[in-house]
TORKOLVEX-475510 format. One record per residue (C-alpha): x, y, z; residue number from 1. Coordinates in steps of 0.05 Angstrom, whole numbers, padded with zeros to 5 digits, m for minus. Layout:
% TORKOLVEX-475510
c1; c2; c3; pos
X; Y; Z; NUM;
...
//
This chain:
% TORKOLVEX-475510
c1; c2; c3; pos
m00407; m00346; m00575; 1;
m00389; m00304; m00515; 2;
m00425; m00237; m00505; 3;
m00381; m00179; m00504; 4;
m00369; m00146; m00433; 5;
m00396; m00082; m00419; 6;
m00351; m00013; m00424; 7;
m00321; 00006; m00355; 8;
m00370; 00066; m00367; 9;
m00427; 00022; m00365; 10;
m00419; m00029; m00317; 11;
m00410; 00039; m00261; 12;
m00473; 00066; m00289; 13;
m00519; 00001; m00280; 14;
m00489; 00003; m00203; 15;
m00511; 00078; m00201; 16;
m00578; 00053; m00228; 17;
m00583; m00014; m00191; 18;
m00571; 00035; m00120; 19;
m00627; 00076; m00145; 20;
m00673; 00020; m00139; 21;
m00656; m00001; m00079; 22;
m00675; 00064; m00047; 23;
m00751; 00052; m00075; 24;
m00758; m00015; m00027; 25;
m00699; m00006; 00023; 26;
m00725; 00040; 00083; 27;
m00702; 00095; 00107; 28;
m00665; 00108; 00165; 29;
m00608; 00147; 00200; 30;
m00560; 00147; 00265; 31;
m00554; 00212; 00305; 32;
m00475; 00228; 00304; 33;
m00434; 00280; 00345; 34;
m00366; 00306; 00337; 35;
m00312; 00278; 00393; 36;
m00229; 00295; 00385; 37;
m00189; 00221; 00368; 38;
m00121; 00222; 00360; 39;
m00116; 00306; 00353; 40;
m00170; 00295; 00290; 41;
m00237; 00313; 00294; 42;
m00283; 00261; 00271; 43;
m00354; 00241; 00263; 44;
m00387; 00182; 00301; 45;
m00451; 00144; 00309; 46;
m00485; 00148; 00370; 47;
m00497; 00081; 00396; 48;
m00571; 00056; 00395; 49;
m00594; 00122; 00368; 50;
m00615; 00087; 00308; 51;
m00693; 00108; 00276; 52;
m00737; 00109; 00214; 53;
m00737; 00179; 00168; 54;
m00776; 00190; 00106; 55;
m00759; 00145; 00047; 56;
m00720; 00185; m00014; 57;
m00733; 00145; m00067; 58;
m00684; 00166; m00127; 59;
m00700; 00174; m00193; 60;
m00678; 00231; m00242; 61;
m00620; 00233; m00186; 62;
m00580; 00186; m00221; 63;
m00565; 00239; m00279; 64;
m00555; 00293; m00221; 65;
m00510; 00241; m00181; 66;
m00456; 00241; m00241; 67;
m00450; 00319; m00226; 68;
m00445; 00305; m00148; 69;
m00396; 00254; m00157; 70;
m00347; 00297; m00190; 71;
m00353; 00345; m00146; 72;
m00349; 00308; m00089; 73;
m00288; 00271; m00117; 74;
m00257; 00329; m00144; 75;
m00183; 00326; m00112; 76;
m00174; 00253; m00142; 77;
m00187; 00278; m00204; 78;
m00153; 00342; m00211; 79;
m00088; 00299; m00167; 80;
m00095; 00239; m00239; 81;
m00102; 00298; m00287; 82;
m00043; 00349; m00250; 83;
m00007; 00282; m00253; 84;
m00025; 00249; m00312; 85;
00006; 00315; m00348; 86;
00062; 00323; m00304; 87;
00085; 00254; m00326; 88;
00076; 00265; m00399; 89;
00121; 00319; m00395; 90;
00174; 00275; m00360; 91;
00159; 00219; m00409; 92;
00179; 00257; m00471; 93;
00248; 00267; m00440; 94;
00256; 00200; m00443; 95;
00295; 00201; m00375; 96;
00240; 00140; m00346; 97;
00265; 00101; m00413; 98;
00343; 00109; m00391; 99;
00332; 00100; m00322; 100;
00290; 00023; m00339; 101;
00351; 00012; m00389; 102;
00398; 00024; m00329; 103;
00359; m00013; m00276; 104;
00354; m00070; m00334; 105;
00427; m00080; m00348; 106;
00443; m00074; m00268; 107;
00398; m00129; m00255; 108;
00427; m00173; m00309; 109;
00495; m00155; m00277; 110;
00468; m00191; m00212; 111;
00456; m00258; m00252; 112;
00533; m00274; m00241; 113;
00510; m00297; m00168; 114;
00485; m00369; m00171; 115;
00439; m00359; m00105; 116;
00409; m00304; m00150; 117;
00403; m00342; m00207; 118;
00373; m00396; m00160; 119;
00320; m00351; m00138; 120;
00305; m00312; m00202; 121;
00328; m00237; m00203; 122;
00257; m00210; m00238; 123;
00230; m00242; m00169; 124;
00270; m00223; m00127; 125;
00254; m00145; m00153; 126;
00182; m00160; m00155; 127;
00187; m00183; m00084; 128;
00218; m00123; m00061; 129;
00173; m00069; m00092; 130;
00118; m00094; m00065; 131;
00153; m00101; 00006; 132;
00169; m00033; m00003; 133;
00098; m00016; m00018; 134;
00063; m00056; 00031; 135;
00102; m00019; 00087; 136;
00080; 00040; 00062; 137;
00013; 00021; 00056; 138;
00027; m00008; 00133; 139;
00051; 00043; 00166; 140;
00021; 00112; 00135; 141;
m00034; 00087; 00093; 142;
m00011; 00097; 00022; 143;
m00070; 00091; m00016; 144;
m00082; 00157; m00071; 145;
m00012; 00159; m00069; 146;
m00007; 00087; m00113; 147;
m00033; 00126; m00173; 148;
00039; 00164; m00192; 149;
00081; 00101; m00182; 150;
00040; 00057; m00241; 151;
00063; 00105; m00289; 152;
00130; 00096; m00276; 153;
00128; 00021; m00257; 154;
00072; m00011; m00309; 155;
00130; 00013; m00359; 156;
00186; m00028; m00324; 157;
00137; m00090; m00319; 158;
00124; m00091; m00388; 159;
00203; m00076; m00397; 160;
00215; m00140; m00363; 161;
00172; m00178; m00405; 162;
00108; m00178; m00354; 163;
00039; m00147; m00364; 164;
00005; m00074; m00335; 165;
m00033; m00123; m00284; 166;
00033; m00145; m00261; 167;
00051; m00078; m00264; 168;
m00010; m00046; m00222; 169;
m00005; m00117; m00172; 170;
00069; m00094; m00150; 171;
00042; m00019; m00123; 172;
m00031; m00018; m00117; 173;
m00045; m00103; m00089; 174;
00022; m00088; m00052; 175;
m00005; m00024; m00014; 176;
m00071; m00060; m00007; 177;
m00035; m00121; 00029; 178;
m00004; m00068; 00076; 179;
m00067; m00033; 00083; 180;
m00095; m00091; 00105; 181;
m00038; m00110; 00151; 182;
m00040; m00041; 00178; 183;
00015; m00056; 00237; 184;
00023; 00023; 00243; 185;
m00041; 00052; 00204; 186;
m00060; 00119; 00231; 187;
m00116; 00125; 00182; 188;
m00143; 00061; 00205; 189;
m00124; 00022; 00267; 190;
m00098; 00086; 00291; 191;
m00174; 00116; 00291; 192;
m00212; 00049; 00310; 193;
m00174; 00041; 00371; 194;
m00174; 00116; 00383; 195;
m00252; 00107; 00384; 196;
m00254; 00041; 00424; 197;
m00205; 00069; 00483; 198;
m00161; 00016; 00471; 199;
m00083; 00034; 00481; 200;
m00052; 00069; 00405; 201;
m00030; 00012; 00365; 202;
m00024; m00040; 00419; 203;
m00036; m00111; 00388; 204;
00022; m00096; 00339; 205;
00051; m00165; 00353; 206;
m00010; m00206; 00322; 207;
m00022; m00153; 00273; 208;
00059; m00161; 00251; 209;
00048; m00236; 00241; 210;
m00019; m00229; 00199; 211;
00021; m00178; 00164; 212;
00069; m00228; 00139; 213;
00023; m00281; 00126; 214;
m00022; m00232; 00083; 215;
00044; m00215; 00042; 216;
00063; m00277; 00041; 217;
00006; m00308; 00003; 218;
m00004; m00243; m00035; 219;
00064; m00246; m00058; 220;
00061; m00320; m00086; 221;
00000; m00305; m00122; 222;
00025; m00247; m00164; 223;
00095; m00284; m00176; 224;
00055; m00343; m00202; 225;
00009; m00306; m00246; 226;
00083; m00259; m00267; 227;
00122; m00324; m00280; 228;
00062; m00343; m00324; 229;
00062; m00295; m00367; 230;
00138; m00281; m00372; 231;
00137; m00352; m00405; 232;
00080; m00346; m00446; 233;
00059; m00265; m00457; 234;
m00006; m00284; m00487; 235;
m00028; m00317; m00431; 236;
m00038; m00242; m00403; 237;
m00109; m00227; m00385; 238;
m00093; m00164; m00421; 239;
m00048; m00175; m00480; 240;
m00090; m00139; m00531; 241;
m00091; m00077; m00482; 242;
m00020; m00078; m00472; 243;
m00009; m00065; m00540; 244;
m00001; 00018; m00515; 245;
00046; m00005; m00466; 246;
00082; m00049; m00506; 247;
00086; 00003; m00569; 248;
00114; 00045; m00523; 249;
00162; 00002; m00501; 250;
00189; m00012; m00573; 251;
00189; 00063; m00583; 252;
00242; 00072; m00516; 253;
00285; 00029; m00551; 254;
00297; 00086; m00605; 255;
00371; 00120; m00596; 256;
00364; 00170; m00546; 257;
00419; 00222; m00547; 258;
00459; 00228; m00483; 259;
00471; 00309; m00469; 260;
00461; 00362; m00415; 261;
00430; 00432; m00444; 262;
00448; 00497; m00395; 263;
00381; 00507; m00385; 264;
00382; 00436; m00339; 265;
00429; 00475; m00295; 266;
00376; 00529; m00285; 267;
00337; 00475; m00259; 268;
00386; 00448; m00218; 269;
00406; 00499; m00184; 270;
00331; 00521; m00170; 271;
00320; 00458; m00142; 272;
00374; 00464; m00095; 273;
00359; 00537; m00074; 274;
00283; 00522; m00060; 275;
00308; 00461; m00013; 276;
00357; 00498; 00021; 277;
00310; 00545; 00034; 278;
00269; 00500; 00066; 279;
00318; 00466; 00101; 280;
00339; 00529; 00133; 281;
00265; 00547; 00151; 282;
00248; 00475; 00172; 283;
00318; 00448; 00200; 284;
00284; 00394; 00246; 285;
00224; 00349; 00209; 286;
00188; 00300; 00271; 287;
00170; 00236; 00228; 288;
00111; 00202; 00247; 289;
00105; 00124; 00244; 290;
00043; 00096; 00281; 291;
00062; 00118; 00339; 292;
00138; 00131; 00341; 293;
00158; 00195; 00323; 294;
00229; 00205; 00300; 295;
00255; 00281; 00296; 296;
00322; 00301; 00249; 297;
00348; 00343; 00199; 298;
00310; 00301; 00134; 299;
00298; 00361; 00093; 300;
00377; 00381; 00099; 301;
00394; 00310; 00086; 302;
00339; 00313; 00024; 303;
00381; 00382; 00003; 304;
00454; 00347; 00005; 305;
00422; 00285; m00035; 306;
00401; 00320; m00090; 307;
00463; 00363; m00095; 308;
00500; 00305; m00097; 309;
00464; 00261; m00145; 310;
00439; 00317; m00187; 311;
00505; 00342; m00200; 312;
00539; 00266; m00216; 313;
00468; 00260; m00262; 314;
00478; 00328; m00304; 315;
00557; 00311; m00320; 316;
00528; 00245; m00348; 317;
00460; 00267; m00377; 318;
00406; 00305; m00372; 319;
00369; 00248; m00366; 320;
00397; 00219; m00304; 321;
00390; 00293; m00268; 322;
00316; 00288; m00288; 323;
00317; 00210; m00251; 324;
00347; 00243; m00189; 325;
00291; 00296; m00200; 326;
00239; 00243; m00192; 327;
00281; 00202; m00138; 328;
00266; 00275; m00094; 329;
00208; 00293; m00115; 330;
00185; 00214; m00079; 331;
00221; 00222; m00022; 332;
00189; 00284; m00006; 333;
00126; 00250; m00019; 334;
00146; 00210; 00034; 335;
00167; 00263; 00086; 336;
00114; 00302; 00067; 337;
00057; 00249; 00087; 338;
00092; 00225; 00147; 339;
00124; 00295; 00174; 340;
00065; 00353; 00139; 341;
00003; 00312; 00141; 342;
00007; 00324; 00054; 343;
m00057; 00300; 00020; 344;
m00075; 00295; m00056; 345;
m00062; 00379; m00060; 346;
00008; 00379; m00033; 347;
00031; 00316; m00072; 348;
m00003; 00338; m00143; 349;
00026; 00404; m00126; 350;
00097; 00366; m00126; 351;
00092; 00325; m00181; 352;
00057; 00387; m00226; 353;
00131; 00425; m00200; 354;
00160; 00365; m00220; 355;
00136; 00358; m00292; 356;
00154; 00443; m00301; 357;
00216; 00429; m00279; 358;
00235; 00369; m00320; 359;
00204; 00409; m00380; 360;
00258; 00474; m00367; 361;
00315; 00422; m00359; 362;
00310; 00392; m00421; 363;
00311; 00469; m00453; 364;
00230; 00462; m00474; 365;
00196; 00530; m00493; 366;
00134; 00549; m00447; 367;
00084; 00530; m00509; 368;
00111; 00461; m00517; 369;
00114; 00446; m00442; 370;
00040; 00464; m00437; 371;
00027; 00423; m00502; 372;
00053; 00367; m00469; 373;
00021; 00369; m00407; 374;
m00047; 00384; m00439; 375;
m00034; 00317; m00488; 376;
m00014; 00280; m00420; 377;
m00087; 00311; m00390; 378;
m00115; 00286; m00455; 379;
m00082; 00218; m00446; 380;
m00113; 00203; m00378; 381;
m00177; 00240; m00382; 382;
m00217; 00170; m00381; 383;
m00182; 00148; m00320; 384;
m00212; 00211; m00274; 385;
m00283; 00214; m00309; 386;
m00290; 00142; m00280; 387;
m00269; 00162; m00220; 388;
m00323; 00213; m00224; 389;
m00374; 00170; m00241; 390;
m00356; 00121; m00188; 391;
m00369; 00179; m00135; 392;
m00446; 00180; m00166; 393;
m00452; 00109; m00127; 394;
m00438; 00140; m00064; 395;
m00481; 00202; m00072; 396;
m00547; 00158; m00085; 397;
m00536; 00113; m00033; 398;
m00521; 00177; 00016; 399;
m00583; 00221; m00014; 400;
m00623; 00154; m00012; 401;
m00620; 00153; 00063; 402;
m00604; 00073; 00062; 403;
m00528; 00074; 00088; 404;
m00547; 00071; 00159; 405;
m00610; 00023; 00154; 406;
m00568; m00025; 00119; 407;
m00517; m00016; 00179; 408;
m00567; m00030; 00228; 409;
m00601; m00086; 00201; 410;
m00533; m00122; 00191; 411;
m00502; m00106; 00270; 412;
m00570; m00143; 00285; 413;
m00544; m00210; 00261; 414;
m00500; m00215; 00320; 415;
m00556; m00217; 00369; 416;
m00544; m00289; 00401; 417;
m00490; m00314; 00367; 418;
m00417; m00338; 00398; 419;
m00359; m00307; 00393; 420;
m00330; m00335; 00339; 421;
m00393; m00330; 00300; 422;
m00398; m00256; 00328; 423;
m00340; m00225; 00304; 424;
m00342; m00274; 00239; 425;
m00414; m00230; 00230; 426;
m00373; m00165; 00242; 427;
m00317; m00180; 00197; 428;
m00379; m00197; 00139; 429;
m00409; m00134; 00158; 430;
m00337; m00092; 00151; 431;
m00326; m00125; 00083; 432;
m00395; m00106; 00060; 433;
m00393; m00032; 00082; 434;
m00329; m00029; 00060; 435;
m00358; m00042; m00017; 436;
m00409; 00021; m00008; 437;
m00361; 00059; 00037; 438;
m00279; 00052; 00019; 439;
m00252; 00102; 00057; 440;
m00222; 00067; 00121; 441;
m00225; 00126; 00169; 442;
m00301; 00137; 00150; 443;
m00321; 00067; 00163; 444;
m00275; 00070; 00221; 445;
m00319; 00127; 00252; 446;
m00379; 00099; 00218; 447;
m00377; 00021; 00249; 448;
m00333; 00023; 00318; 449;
m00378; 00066; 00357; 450;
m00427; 00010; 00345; 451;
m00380; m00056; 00345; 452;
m00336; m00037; 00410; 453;
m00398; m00027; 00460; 454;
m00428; m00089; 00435; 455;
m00370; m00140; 00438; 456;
m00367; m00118; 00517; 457;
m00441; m00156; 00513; 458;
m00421; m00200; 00478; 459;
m00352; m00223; 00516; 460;
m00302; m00209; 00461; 461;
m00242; m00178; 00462; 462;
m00246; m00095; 00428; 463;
m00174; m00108; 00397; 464;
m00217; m00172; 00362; 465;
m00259; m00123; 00339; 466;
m00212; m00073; 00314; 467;
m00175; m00132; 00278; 468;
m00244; m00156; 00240; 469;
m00251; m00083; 00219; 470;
m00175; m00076; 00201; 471;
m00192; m00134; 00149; 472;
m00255; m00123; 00131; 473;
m00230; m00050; 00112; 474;
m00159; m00075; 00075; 475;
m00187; m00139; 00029; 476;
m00240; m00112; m00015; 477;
m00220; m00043; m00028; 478;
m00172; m00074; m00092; 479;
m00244; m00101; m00119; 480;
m00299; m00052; m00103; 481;
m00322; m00006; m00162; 482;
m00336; 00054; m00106; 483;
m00259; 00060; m00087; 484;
m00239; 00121; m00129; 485;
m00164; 00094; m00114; 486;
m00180; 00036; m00154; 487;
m00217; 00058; m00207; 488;
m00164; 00116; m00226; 489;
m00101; 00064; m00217; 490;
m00152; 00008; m00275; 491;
m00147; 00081; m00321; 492;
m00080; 00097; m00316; 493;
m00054; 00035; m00329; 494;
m00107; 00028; m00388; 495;
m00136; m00039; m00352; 496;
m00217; m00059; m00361; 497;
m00256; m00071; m00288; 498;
m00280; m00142; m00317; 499;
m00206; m00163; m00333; 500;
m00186; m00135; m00259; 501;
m00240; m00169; m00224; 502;
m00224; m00238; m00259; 503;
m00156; m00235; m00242; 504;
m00162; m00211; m00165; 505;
m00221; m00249; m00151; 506;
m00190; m00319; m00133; 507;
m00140; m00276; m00086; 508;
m00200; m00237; m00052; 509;
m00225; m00301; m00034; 510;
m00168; m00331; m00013; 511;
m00148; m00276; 00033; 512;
m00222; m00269; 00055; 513;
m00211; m00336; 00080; 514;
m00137; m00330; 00105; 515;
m00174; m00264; 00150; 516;
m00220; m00307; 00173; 517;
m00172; m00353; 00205; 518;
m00126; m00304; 00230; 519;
m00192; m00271; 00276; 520;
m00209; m00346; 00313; 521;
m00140; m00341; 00354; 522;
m00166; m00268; 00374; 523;
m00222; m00302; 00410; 524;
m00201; m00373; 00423; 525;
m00123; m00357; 00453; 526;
m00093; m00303; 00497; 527;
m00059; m00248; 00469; 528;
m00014; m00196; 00483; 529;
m00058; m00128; 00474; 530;
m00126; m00176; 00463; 531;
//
């Protein structure tokens, strides 16, 4: 008889403890860093060869004090899941994300009357394109936090369509993660690495475009396989007994919903529109920013006359369909916001909190039952940002235990006397381990290419070859590692256990561990434009 798998809860705790003990036998050890301007950011960097033995910190009753640290210290994710996670629930109990999967059904269904769409498989075909969509996104400006608000709206549709919340979470989060690690335009990433190697902004993009499509290629197949699987057979699902919430939920959205458009979804309406006019007047021009093209034009205007167009067509229907366009905005300035304003977690929780008020007063809530909503959504996805919480405590050990930066020197070592395809095959191990204790690509950007880019000039390879094993090494394992707060919040929301995750990505982690080990040899072996 099998032995039951630890709680989420517990398996993040044994890490916390597991990192403790390490810092008992692990020495200590630190870099020197300085402050130097890349890209118009500030950001901190290693100073090469400054490596050199401090004190050991042994932790011990730190581990309790580390659960405190790591709240703080992930604070915005949490408050952005909880602000969000109520906002939703809000939404949710106008049923307008019920009419709007109804619609999207029924159009889809419409399309089966084409026999090269029937050929191909519609439900693939829509798979295929959100995570297209997502991957450029998670190409081009890093989407990464962001992923959390989309599962709650597209978990629901998977499980409409007869799929599973891991298909669900695969289409956004494994999608973004496949762009991430593409990262053809990635400020956040290649922008920074190269920034801090004084190579040319985003030159390489041709070899980087063409890993891009193989990574999405074979990430693509996989999640259609596993998706056709369990269309044909639902208890196949790794998580059928968990998808029970979903799937209840489901059955409940097929209750009669009545169709009808209360005055008080004018107010919001027309609210709406004032607010964006407002700051369409104030900010006529927007300058978009897309690795490192800039396109300038009137978006918010554009934004304004969208939503006064489809808002108005949506409130002579429904309510329901205004509150859809409401959403439809309130992403697409998501997206403006990130590319044109530089919005982080604040701005876009700020949003999507202004969203949920606002679908609350158009469907003629009082204030008490909009804020009993909200606090039941809060309630709902509490779990989701205490493990994010608890997931910071790894970081704050390993930090306080002064062991981050021995570890880092003791693996750049390995590459003493080694060829160059063994060399930056060392460099792309050492990205995808730091990348398990550090997720956060523009950290481990500042953290590792000070080091890398000096070295492979003594080594004879190529600093784009470098940047590329980082740009891997940073993209594969942060849709496995129990330190990405991303990840752990996206597993909550969608109500998903970290064992059943890591069995079902683990055969793709290795096979694109592989696939990015291949796609570094030509950066070494052939000549390149950019390498």
């Amino acid at each position: 008889m099998l032995k039951k798998i630890p709680n989420t809860y517990v398996i993040i705790f044994s890490i916390i403890v597991i990192s403790a003990m390490f810092t008992w036998f692990v020495p200590g050890g630190e870099y020197e860093r300085n402050t130097v301007l890349v890209n118009g950011v500030e950001r901190t960097i290693i100073t090469p060869d400054s490596f050199h033995n401090v004190e050991n910190a042994p932790q011990t009753w730190q581990i309790f004090s580390a659960l405190f640290k790591g709240f703080v210290d992930k604070a915005d994710i949490i408050v952005f899941i909880l602000l969000i996670g109520g906002a939703f629930w809000i939404m949710n109990q106008s049923r307008s994300i019920d009419v709007g999967i109804f619609a999207f059904l029924k159009f889809t269904k419409k399309l089966e009357k084409y026999k090269w769409i029937r050929m191909l498989g519609i439900n693939n075909i829509v798979l295929t394109l959100i995570m297209l969509m997502f991957s450029t996104f998670g190409a081009t400006f890093g989407m990464s936090e962001e992923t959390i608000a989309f599962i709650i709206v597209l978990v629901p549709l998977a499980i409409s369509m007869g799929y599973d919340s891991i298909t669900g979470v695969a289409i956004v989060f494994v999608a973004a993660g496949l762009g991430f690690a593409g990262a053809i335009l990635n400020p956040f990433t290649i922008g920074i690495a190269q920034g801090l190697s004084d190579l040319p902004l985003f030159s390489g993009i041709e070899f980087r475009l063409f890993s891009w499509l193989i990574i999405n290629t074979i990430g693509i197949a996989y999640v259609l396989r596993y998706a056709h699987k369990v269309h044909r057979k639902p208890e196949l699902s790794l998580v059928y007994s968990e998808d029970k919430y979903w799937r209840d939920k489901d059955k409940r959205s097929t209750e009669l919903i009545e169709y009808h458009t209360p005055k008080s979804a004018w107010l919001s309406y027309i609210t709406v529109l004032a607010v964006l006019i407002i700051y369409s007047v104030n900010y006529f021009q927007t300058t978009l920013t897309i690795g490192n093209s800039n396109f300038s034009g009137p978006v918010l205007p554009i934004l304004a006359g969208v939503f006064a167009l489809f808002g108005f067509v949506g409130l002579r229907k429904s309510v329901h369909f205004y509150i859809l366009t409401l959403l439809l905005i309130t992403i697409l300035l998501l997206i403006v916001g990130v590319m044109g304003y530089a919005w982080y977690v604040m701005e876009i929780a700020s949003l999507f909190f202004a969203m949920g008020i606002l679908s609350g007063i158009a469907m003629n809530f009082s204030p008490d039952k909009i804020v009993k909503y909200f606090l039941e959504g809060v309630k709902d996805i509490m779990s989701a940002a205490m493990i994010v919480g608890l997931a910071g405590g790894i970081i704050i050990i390993l930090q306080e235990g002064r062991i981050i930066d021995p570890m880092l020197h003791s693996l750049a070592s390995w590459m003493d006397n080694t060829g160059k395809v063994a060399s930056v095959s060392i460099m792309y191990v050492i990205q995808n381990f730091i990348n398990i204790i550090i997720p956060s690509g523009s950290a481990k950007a500042a953290l590792t290419m000070p080091i890398m880019a000096p070295f492979s000039d003594v080594i004879g390879v190529s600093r784009q070859a470098t940047v590329m094993a980082f740009q891997f090494g940073d993209g594969f394992t942060n849709m496995i590692t129990p330190t990405s707060g991303v990840l752990i919040a996206v597993l909550g929301v969608a109500k998903i256990p970290y064992d059943k995750w890591v069995k079902w990505i683990t055969p793709l982690m290795i096979i694109l561990i592989i696939i990015g080990f291949l796609l570094l040899i030509p950066t070494v072996t052939m000549k390149l434009n950019g390498f």
